[in-house]
mmCIF file as gemmi writes it, N, C-alpha and C atoms, coordinates in Angstrom:
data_model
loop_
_atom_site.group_PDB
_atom_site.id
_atom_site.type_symbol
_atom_site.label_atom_id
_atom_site.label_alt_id
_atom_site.label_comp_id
_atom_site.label_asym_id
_atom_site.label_entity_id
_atom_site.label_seq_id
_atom_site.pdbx_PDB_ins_code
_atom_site.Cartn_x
_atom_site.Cartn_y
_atom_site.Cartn_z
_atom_site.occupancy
_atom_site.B_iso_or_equiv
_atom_site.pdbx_formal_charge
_atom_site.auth_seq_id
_atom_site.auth_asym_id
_atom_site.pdbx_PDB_model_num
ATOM 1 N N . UNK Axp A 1 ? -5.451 -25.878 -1.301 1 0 ? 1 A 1
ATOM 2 C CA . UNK Axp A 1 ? -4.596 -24.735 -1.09 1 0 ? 1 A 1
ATOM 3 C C . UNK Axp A 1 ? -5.424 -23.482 -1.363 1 0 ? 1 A 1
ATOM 4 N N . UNK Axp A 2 ? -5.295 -22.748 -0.376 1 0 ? 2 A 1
ATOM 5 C CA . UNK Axp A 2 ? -6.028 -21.163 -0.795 1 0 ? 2 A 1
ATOM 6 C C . UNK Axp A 2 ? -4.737 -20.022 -0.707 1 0 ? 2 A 1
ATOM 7 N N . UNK Axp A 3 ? -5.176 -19.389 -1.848 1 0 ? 3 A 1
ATOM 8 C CA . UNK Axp A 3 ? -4.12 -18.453 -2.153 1 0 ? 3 A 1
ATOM 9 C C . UNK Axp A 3 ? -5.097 -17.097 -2.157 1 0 ? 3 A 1
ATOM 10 N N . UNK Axp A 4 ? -4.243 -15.89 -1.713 1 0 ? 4 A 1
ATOM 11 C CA . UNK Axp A 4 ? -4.713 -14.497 -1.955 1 0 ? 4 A 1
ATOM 12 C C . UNK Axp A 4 ? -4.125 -13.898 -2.45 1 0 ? 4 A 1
ATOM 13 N N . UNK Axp A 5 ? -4.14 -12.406 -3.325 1 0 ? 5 A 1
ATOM 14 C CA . UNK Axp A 5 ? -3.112 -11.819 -3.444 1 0 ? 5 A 1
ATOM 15 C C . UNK Axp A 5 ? -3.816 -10.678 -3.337 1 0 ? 5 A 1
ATOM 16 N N . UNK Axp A 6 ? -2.894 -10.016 -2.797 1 0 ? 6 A 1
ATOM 17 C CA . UNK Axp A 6 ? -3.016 -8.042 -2.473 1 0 ? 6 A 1
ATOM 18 C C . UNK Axp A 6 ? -2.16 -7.614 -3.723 1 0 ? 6 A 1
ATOM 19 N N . UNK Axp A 7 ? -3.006 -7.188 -4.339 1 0 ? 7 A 1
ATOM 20 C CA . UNK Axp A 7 ? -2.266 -5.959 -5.065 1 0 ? 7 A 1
ATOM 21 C C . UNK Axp A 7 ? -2.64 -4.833 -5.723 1 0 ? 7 A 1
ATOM 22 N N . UNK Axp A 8 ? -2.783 -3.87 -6.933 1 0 ? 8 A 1
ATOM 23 C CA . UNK Axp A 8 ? -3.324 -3.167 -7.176 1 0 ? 8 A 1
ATOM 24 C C . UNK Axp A 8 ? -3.36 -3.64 -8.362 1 0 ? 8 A 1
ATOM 25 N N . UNK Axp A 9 ? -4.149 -2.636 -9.349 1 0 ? 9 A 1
ATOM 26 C CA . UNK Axp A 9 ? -3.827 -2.706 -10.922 1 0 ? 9 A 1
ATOM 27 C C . UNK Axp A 9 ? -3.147 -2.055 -11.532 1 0 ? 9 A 1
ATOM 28 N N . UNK Axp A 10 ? -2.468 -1.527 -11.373 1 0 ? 10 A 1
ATOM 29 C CA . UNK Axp A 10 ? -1.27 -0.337 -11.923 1 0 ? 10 A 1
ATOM 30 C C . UNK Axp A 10 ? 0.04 -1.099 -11.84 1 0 ? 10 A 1
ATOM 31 N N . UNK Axp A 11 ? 0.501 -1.771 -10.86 1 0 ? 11 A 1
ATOM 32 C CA . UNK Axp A 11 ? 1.531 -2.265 -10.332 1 0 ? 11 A 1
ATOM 33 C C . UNK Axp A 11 ? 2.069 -3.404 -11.873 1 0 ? 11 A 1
ATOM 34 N N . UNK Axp A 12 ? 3.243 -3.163 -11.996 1 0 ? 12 A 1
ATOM 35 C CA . UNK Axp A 12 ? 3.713 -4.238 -13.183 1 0 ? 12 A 1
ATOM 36 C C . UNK Axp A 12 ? 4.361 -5.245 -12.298 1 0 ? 12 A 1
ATOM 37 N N . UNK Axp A 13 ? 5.086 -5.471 -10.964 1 0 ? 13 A 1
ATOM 38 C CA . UNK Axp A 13 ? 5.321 -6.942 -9.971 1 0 ? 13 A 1
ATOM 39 C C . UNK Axp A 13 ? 3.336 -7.34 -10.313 1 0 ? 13 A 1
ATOM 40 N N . UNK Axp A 14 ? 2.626 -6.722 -9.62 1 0 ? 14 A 1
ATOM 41 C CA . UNK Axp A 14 ? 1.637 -7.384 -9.476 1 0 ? 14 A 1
ATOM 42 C C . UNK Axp A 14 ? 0.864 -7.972 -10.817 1 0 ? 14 A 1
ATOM 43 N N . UNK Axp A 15 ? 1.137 -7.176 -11.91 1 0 ? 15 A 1
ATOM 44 C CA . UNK Axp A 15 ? 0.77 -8.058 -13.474 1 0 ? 15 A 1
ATOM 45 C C . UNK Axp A 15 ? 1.405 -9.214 -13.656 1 0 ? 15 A 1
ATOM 46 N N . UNK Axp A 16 ? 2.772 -8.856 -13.688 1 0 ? 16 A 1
ATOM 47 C CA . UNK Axp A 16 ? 3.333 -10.963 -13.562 1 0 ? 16 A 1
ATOM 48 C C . UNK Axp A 16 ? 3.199 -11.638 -12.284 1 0 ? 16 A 1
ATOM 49 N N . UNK Axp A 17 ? 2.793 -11.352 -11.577 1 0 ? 17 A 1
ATOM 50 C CA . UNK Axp A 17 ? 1.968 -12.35 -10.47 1 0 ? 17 A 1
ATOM 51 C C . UNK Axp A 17 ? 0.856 -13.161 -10.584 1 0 ? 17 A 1
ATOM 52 N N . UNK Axp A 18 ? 0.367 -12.121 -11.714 1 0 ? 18 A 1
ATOM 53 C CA . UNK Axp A 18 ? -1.162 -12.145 -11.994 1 0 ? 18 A 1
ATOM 54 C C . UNK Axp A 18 ? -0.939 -13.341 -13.3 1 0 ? 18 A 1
ATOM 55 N N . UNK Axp A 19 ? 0.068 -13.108 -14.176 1 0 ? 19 A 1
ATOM 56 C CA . UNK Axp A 19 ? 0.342 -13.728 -15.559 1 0 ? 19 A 1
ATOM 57 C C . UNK Axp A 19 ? 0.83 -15.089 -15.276 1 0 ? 19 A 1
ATOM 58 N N . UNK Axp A 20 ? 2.032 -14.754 -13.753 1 0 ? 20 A 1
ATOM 59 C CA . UNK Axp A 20 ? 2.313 -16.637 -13.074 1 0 ? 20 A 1
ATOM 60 C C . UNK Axp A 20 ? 1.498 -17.138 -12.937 1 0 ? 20 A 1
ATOM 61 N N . UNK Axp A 21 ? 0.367 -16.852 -12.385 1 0 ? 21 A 1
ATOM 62 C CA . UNK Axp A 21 ? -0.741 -17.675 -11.481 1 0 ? 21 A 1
ATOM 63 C C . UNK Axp A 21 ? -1.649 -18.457 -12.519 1 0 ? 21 A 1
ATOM 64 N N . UNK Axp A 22 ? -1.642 -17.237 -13.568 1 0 ? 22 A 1
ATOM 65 C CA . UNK Axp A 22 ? -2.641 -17.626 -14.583 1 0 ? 22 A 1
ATOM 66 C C . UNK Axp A 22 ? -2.366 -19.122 -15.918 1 0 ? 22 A 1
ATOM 67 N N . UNK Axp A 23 ? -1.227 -18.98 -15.759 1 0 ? 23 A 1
ATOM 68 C CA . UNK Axp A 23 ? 0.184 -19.675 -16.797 1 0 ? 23 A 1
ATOM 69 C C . UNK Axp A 23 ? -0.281 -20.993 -15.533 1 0 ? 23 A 1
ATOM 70 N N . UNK Axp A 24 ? -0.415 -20.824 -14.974 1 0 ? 24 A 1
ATOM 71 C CA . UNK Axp A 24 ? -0.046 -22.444 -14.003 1 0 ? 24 A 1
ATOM 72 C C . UNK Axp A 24 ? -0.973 -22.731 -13.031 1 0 ? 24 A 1
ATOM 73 N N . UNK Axp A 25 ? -2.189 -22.149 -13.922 1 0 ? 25 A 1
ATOM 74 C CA . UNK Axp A 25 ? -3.268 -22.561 -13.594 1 0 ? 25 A 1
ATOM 75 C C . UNK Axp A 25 ? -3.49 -22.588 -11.683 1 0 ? 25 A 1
ATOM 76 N N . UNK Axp A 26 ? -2.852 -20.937 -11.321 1 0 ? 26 A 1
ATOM 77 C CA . UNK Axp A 26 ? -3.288 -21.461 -9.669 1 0 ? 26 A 1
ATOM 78 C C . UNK Axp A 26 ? -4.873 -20.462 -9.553 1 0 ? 26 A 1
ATOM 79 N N . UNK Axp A 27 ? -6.058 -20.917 -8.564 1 0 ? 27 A 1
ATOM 80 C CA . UNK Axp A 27 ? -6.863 -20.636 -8.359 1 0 ? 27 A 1
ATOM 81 C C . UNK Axp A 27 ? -6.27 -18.804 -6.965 1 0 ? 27 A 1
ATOM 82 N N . UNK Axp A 28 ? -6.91 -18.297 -7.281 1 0 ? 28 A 1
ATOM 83 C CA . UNK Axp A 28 ? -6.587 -17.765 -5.93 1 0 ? 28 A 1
ATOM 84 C C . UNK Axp A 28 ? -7.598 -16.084 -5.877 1 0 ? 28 A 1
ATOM 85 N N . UNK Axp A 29 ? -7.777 -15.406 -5.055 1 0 ? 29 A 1
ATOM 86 C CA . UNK Axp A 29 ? -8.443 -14.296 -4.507 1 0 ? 29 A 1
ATOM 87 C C . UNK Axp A 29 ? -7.747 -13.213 -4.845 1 0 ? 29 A 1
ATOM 88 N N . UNK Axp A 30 ? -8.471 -12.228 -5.348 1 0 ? 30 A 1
ATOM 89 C CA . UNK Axp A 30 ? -7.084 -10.582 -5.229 1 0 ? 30 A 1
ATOM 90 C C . UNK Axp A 30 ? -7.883 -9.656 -4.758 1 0 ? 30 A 1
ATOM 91 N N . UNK Axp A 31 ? -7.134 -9.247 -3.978 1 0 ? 31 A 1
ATOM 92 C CA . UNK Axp A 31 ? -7.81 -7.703 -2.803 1 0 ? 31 A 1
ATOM 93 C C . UNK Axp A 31 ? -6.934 -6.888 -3.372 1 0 ? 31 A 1
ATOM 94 N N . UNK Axp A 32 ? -7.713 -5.644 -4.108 1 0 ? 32 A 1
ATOM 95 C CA . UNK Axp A 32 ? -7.173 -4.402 -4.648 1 0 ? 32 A 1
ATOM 96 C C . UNK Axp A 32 ? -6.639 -3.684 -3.146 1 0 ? 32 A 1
ATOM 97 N N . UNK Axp A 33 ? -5.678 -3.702 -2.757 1 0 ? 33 A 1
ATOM 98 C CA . UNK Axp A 33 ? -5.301 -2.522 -1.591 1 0 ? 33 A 1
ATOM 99 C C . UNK Axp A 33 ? -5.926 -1.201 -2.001 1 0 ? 33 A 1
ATOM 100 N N . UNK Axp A 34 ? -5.689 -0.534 -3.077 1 0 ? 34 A 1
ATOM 101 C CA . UNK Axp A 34 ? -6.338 1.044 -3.433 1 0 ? 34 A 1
ATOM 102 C C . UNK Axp A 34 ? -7.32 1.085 -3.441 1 0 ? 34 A 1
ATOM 103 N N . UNK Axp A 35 ? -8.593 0.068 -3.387 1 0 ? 35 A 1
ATOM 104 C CA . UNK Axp A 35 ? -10.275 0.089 -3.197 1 0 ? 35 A 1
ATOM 105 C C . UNK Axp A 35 ? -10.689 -0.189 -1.818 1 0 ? 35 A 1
ATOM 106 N N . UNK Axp A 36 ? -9.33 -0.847 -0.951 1 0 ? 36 A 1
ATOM 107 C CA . UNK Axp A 36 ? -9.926 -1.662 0.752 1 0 ? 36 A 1
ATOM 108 C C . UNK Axp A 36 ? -8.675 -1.104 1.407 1 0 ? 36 A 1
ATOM 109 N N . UNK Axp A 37 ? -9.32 0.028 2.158 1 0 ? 37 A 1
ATOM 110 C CA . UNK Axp A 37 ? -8.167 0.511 2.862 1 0 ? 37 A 1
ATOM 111 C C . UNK Axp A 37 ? -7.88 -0.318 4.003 1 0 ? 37 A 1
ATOM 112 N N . UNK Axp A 38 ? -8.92 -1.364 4.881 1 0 ? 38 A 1
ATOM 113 C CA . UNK Axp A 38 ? -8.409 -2.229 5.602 1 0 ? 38 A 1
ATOM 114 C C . UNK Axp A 38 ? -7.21 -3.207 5.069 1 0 ? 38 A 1
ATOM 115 N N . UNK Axp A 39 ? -7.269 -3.382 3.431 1 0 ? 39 A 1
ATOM 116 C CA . UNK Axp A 39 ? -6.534 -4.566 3.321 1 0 ? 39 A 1
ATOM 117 C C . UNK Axp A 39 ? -5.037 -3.684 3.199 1 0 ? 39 A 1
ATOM 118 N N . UNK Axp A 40 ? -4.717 -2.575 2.675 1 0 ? 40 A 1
ATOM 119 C CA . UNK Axp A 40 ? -3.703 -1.569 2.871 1 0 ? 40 A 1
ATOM 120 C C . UNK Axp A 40 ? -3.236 -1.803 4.239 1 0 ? 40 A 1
ATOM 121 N N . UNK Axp A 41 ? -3.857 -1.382 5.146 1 0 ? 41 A 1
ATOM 122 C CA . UNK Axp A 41 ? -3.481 -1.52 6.332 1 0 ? 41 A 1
ATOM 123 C C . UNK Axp A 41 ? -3.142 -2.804 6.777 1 0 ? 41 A 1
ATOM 124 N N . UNK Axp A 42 ? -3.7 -3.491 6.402 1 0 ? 42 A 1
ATOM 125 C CA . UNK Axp A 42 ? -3.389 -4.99 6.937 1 0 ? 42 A 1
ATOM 126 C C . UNK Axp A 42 ? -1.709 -5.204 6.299 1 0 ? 42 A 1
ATOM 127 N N . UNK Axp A 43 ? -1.678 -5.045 4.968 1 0 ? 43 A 1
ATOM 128 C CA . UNK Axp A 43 ? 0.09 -5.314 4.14 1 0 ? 43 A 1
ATOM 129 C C . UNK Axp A 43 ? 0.667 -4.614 5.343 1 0 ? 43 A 1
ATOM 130 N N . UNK Axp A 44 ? 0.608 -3.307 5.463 1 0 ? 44 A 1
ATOM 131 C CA . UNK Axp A 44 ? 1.539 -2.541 6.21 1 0 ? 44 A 1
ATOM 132 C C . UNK Axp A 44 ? 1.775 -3.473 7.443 1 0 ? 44 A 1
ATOM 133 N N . UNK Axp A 45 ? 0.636 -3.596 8.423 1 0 ? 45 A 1
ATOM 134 C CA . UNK Axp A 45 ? 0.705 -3.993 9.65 1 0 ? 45 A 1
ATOM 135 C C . UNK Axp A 45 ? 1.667 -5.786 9.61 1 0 ? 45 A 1
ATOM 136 N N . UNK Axp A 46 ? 1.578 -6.252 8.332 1 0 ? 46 A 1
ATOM 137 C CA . UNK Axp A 46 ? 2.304 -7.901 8.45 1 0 ? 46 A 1
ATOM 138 C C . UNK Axp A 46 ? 3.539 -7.648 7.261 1 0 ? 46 A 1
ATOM 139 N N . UNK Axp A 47 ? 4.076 -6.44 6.665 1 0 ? 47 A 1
ATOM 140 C CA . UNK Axp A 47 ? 5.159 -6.315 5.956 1 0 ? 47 A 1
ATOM 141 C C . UNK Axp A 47 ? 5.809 -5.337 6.383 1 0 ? 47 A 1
ATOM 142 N N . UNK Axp A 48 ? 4.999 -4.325 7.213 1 0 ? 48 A 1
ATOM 143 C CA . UNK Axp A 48 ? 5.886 -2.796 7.813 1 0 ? 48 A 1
ATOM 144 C C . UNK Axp A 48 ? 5.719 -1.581 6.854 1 0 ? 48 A 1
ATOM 145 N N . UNK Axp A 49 ? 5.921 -2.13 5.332 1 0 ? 49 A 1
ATOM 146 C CA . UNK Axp A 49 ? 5.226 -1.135 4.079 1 0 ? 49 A 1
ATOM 147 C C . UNK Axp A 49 ? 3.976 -1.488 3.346 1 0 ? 49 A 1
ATOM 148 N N . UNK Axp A 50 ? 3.262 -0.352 2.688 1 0 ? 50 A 1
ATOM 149 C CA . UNK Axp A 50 ? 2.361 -0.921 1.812 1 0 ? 50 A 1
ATOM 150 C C . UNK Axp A 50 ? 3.411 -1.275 0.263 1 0 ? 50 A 1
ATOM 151 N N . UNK Axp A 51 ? 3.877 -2.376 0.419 1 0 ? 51 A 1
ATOM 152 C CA . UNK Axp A 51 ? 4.37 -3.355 -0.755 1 0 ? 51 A 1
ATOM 153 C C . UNK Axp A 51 ? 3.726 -4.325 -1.173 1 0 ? 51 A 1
ATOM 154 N N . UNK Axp A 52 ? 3.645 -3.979 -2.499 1 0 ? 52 A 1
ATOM 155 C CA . UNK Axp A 52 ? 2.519 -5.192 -3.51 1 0 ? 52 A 1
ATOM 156 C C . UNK Axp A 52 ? 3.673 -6.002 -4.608 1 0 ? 52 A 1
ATOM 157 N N . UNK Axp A 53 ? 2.978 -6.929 -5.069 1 0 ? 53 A 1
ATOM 158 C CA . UNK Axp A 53 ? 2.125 -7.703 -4.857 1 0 ? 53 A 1
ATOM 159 C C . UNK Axp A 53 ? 2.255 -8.421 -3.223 1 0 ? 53 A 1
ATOM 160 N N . UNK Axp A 54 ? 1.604 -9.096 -2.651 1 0 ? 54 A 1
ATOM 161 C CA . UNK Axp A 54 ? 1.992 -10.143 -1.442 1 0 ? 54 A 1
ATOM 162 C C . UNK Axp A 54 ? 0.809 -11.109 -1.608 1 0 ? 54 A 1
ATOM 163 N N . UNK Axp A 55 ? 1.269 -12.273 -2.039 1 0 ? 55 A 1
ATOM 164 C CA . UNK Axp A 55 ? 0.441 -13.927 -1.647 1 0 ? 55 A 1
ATOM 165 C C . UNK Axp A 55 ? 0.032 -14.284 0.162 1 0 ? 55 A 1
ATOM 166 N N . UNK Axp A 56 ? -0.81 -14.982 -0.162 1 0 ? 56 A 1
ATOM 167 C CA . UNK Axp A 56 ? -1.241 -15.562 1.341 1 0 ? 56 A 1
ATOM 168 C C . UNK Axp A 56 ? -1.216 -16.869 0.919 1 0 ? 56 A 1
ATOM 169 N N . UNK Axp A 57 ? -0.721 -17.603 1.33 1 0 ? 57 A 1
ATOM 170 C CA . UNK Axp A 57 ? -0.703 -19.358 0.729 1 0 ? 57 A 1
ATOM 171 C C . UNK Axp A 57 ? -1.095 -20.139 1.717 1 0 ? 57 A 1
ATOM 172 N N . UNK Axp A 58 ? -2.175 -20.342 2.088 1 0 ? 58 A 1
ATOM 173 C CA . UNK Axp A 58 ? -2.384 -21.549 2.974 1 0 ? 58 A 1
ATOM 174 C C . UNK Axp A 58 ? -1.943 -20.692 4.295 1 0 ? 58 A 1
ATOM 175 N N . UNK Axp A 59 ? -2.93 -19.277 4.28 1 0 ? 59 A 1
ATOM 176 C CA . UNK Axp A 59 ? -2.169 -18.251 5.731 1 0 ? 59 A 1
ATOM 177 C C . UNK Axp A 59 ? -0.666 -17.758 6.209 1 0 ? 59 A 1
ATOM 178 N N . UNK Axp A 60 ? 0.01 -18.308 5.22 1 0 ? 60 A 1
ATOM 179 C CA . UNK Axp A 60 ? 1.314 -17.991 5.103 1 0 ? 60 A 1
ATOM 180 C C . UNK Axp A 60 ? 1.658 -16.702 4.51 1 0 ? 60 A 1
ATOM 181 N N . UNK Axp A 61 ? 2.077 -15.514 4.684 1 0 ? 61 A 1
ATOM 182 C CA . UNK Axp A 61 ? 2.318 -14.631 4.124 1 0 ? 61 A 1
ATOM 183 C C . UNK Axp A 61 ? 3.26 -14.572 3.319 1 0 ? 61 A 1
ATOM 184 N N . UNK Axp A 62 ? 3.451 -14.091 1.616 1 0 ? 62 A 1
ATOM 185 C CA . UNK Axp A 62 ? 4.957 -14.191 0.723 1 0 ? 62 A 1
ATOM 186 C C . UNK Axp A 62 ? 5.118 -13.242 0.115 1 0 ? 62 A 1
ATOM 187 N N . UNK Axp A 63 ? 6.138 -12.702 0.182 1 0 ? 63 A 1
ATOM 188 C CA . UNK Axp A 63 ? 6.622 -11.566 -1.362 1 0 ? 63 A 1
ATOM 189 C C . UNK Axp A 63 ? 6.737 -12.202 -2.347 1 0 ? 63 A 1
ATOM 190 N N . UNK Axp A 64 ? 6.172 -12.086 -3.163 1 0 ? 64 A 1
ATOM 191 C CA . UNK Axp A 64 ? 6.483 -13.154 -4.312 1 0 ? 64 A 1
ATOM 192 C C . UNK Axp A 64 ? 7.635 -12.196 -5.403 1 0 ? 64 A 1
ATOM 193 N N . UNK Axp A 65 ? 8.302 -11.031 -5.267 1 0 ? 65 A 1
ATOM 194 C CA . UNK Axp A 65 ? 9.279 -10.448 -5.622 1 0 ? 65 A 1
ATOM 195 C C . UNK Axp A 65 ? 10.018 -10.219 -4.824 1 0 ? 65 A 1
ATOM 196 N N . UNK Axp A 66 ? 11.546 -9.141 -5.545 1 0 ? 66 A 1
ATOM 197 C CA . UNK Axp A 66 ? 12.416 -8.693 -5.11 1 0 ? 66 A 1
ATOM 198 C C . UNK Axp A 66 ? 12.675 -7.471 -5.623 1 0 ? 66 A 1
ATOM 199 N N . UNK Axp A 67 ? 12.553 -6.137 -5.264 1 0 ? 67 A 1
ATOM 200 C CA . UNK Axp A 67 ? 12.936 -4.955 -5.903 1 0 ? 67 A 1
ATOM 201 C C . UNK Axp A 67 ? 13.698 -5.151 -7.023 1 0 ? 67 A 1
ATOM 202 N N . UNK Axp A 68 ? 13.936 -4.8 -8.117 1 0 ? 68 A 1
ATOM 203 C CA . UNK Axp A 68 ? 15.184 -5.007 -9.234 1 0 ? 68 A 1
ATOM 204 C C . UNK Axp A 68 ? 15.55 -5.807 -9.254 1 0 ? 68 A 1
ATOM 205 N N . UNK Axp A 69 ? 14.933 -6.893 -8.817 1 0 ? 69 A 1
ATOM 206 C CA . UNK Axp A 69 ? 14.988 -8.716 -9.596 1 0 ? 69 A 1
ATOM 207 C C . UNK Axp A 69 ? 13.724 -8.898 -10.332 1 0 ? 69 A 1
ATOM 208 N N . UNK Axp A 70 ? 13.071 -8.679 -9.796 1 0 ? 70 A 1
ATOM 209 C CA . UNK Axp A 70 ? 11.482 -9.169 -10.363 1 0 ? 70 A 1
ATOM 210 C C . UNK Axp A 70 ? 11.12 -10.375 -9.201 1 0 ? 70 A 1
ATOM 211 N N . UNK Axp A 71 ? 9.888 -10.819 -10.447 1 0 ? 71 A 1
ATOM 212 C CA . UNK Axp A 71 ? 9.214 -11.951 -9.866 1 0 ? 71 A 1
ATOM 213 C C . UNK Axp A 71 ? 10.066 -13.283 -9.288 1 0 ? 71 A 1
ATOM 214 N N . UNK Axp A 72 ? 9.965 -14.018 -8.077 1 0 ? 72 A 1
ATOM 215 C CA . UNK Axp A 72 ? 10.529 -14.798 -7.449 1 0 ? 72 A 1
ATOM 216 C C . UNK Axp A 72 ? 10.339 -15.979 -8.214 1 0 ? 72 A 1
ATOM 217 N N . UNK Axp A 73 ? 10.32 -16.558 -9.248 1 0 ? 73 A 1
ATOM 218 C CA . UNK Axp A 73 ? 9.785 -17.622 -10.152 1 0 ? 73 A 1
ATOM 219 C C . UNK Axp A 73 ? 9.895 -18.941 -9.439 1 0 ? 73 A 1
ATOM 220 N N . UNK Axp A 74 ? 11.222 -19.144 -9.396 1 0 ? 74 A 1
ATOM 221 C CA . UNK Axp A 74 ? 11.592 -20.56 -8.464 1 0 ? 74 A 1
ATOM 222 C C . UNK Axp A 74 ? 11.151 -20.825 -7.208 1 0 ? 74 A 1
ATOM 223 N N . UNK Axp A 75 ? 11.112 -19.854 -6.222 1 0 ? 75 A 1
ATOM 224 C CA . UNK Axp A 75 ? 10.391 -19.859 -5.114 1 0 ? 75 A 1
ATOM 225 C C . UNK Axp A 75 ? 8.85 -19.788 -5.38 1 0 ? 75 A 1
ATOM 226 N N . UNK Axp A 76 ? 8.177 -19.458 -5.989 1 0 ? 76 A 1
ATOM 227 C CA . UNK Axp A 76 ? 7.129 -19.231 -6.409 1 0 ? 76 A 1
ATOM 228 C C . UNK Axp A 76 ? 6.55 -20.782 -6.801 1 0 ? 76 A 1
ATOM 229 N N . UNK Axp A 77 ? 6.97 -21.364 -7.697 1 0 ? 77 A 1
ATOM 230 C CA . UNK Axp A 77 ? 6.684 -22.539 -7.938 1 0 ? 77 A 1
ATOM 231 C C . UNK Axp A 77 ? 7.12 -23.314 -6.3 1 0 ? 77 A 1
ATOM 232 N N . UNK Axp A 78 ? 8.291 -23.507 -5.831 1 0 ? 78 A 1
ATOM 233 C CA . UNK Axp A 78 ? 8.392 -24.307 -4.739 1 0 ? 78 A 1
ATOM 234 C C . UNK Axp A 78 ? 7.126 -24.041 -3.578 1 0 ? 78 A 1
ATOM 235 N N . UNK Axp A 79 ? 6.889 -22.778 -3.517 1 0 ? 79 A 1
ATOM 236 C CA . UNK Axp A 79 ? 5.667 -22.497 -2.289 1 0 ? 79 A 1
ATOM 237 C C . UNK Axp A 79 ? 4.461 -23.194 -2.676 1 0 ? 79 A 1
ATOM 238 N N . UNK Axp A 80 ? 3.855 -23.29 -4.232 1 0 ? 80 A 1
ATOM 239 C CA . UNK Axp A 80 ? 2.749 -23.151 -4.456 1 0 ? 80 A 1
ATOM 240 C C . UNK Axp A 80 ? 2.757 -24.814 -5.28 1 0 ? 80 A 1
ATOM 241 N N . UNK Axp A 81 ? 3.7 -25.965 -5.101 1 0 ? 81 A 1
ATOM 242 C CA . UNK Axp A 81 ? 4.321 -27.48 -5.071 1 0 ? 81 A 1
ATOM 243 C C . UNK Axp A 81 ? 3.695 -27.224 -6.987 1 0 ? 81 A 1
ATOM 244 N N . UNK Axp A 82 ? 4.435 -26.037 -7.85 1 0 ? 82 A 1
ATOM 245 C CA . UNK Axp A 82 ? 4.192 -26.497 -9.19 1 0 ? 82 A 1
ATOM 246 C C . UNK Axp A 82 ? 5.546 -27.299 -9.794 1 0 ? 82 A 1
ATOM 247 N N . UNK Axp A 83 ? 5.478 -28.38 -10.847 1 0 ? 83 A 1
ATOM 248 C CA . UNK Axp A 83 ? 6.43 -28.809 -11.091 1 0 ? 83 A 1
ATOM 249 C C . UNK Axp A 83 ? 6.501 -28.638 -12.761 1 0 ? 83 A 1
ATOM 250 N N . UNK Axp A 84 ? 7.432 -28.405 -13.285 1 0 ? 84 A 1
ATOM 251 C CA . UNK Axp A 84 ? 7.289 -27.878 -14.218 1 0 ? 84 A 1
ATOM 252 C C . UNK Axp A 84 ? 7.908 -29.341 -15.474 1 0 ? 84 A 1
């Protein structure tokens, strides 16, 4: 499984993305959007906004949040087959 994540470092969605992944041991890539303006452009062009965090799972694109929910936890584990 190859995982990416776009996000920045400021972003607190993108710190517990960062804290899931790490907690459950997933391997994966992070493209700062605010250092690669291609990869900015790229979120926009496959989400419509520049919204962070976003996973790539196996080329699959995911929000791994929800505005004023937070982090997607359950879906998160189901995408990425963790069993707890």
């Amino acid at each position: 499984m190859t995982v990416q994540m776009y996000g920045v470092k400021w972003c607190p969605d993108c710190r517990r993305a960062r804290e899931f992944l790490a907690k459950h041991n997933v391997a994966y890539t992070e493209i700062d959007v605010d250092a690669d303006t291609a990869a900015s452009e790229e979120v926009v062009h496959r989400v419509g906004k520049r919204a962070v965090p976003q996973l790539v799972i196996d080329g699959v694109w995911f929000q791994p949040y929800k505005p004023g929910q937070g982090l997607l936890v359950d879906e998160l584990k189901q995408r990425l087959a963790i069993q707890d």
